[in-house]
Backbone as JSON, one array per atom type, in Angstrom:
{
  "sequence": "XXXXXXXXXXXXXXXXXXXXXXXXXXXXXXXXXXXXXXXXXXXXXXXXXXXXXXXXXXXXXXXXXXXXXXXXXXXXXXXXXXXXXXXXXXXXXX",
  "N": [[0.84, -1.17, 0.0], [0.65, 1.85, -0.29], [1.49, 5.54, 0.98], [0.19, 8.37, 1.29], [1.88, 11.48, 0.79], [2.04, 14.19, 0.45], [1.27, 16.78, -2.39], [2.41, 15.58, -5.0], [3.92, 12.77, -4.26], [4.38, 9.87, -2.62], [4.45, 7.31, -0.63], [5.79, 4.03, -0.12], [4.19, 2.09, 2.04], [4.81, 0.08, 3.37], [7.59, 0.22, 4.03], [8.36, 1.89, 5.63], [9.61, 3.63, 8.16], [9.7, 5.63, 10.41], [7.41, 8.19, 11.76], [7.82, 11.81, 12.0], [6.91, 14.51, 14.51], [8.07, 17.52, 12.96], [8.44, 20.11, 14.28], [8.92, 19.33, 17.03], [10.9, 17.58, 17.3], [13.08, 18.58, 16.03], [14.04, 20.58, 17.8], [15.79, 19.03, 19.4], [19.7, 19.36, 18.51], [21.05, 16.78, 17.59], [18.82, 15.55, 15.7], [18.73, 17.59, 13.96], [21.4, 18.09, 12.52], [21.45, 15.44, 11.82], [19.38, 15.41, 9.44], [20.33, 17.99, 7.97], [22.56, 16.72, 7.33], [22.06, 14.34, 6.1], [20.78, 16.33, 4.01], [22.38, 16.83, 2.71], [23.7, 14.6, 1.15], [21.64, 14.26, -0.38], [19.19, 12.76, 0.19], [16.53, 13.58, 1.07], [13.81, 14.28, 0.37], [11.87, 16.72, -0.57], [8.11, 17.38, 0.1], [6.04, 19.11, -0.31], [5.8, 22.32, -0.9], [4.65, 23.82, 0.8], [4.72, 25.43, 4.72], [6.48, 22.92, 6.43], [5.46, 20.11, 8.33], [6.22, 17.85, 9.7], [8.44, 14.53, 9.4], [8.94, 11.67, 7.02], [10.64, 9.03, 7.41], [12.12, 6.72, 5.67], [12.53, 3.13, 4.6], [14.89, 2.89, 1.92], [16.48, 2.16, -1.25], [19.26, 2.42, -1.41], [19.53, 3.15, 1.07], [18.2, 5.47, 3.38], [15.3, 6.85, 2.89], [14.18, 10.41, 2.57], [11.59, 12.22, 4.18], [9.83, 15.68, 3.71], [6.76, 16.6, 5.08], [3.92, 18.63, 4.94], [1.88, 17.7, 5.97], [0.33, 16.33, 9.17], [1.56, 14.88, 11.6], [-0.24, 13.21, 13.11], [-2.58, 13.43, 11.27], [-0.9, 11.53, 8.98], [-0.67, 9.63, 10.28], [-3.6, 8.87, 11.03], [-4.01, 8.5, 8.1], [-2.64, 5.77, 8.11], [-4.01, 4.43, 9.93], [-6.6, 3.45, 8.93], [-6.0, 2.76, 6.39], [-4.61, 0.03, 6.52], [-7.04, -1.09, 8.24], [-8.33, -0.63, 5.68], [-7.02, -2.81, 4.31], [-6.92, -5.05, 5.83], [-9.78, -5.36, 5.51], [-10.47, -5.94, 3.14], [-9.04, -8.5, 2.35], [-10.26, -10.36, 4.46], [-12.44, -10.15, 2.51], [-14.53, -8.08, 2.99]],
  "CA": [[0.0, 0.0, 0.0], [1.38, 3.56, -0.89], [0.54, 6.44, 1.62], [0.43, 9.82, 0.41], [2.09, 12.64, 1.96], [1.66, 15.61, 0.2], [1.31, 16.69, -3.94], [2.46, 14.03, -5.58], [4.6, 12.1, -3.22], [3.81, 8.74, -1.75], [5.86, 6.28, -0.4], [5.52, 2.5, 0.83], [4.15, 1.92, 3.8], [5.55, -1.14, 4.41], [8.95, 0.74, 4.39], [8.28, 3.4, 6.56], [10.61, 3.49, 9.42], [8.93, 6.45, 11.24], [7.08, 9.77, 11.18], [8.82, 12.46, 13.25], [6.73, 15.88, 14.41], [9.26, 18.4, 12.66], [8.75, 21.14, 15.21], [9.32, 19.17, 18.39], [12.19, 16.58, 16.66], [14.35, 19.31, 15.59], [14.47, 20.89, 18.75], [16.99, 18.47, 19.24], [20.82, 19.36, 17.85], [21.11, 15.64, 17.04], [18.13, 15.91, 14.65], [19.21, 19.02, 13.31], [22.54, 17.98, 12.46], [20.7, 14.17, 11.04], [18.71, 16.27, 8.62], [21.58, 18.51, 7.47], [23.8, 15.5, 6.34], [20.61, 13.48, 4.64], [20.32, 16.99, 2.76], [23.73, 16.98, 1.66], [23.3, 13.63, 0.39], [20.61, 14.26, -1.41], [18.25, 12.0, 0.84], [15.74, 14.57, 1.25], [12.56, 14.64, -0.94], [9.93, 17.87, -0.27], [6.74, 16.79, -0.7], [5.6, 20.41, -0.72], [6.89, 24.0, -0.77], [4.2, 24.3, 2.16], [5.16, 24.94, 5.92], [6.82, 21.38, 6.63], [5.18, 19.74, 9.92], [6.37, 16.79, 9.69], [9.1, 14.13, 8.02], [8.95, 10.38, 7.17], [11.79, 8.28, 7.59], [11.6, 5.68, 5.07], [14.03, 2.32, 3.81], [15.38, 3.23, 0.37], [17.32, 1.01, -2.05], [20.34, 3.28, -1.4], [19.73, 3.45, 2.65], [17.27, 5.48, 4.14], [15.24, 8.3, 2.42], [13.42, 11.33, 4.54], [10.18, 13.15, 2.74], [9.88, 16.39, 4.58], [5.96, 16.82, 4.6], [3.18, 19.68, 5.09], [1.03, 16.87, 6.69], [1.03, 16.36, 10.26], [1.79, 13.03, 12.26], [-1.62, 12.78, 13.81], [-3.17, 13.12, 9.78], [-0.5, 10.36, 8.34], [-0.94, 8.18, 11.4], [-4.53, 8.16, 10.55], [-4.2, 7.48, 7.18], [-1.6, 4.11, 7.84], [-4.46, 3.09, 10.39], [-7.23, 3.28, 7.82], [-5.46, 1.48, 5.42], [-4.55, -0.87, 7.48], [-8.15, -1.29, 8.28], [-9.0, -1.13, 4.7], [-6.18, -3.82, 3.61], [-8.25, -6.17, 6.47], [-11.33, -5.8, 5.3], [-10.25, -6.83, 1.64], [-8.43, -9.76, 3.12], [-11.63, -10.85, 5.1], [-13.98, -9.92, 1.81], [-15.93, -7.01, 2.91]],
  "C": [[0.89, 1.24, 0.0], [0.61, 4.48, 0.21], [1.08, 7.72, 0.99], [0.32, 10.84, 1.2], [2.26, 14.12, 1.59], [2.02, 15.34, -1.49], [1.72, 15.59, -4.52], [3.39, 13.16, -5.23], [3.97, 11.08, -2.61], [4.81, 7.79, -1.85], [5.01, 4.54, 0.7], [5.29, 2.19, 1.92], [4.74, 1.26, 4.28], [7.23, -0.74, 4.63], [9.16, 1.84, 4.93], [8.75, 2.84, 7.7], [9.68, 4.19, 10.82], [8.5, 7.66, 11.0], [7.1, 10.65, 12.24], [7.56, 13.88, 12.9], [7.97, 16.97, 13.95], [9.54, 19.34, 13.68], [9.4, 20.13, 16.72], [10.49, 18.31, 18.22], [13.44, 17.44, 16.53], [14.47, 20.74, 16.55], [15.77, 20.32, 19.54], [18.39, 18.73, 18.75], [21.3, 17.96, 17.25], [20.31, 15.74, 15.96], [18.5, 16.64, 13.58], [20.22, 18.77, 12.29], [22.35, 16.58, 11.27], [20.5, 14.86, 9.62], [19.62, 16.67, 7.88], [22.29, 17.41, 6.49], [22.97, 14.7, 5.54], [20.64, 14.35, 3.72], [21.11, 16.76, 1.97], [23.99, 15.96, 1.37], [22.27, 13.08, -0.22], [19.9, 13.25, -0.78], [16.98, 12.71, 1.26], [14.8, 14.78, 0.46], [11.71, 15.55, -0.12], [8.94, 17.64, -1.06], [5.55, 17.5, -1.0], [6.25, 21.13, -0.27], [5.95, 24.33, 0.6], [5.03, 24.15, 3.48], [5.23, 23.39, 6.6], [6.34, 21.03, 8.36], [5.4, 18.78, 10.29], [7.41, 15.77, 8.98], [9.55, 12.49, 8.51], [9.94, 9.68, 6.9], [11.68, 6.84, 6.98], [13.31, 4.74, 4.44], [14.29, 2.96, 2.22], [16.1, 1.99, 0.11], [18.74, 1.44, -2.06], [20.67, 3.4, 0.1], [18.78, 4.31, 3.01], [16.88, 6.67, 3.19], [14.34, 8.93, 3.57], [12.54, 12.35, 3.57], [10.07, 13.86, 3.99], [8.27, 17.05, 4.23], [5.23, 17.7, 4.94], [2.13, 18.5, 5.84], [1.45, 16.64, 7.98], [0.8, 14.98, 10.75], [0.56, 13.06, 12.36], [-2.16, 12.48, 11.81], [-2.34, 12.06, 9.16], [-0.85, 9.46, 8.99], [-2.49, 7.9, 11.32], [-5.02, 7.45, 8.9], [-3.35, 6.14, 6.82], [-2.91, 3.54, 8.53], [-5.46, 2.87, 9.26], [-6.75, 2.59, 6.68], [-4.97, 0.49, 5.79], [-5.93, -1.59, 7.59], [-9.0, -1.74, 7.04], [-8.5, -2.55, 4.09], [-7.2, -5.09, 4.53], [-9.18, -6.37, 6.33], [-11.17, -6.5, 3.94], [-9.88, -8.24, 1.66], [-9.16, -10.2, 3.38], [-12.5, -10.88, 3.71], [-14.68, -9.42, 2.18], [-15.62, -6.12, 1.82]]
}
């Protein structure tokens, strides 16, 4: 299943590592510093030019990529459970 995290960006669920609040994560200098070196290796996809609230930490085929999104945790985390939910009901046959 594919979740979709802003314009035309979507990424694998099943390879999603984690989804970090941007504001309270990069309060951190560890974070900060994370971020930084992903940019400068080009690991960094924006998934809009909007105010970023959020950024998903996903496997890559290269090592890890990081989508920096305008969506906020609480809104992705409901759309993994919902699909989730929907993938079970298909499974079952409703």
């Amino acid at each position: 299943m594919y979740l979709h995290i802003g314009d035309n960006v979507c990424v694998r669920s099943d390879r999603i590592i984690g989804v970090f609040d941007i504001e309270n994560t990069t309060v951190s200098e560890a974070t900060r510093v994370f971020l930084k070196e992903e940019e400068n290796r080009n690991r960094i996809t924006y998934a809009s030019p909007k105010m970023p609230k959020s950024f998903v930490l996903a496997e890559g085929a290269a090592g890890d990529d990081i989508y920096i999104s305008s969506i906020t945790v609480l809104s992705i985390r409901e759309r993994l459970e919902g699909g989730v939910l929907q993938k079970s009901n298909l499974q079952r046959g409703k």
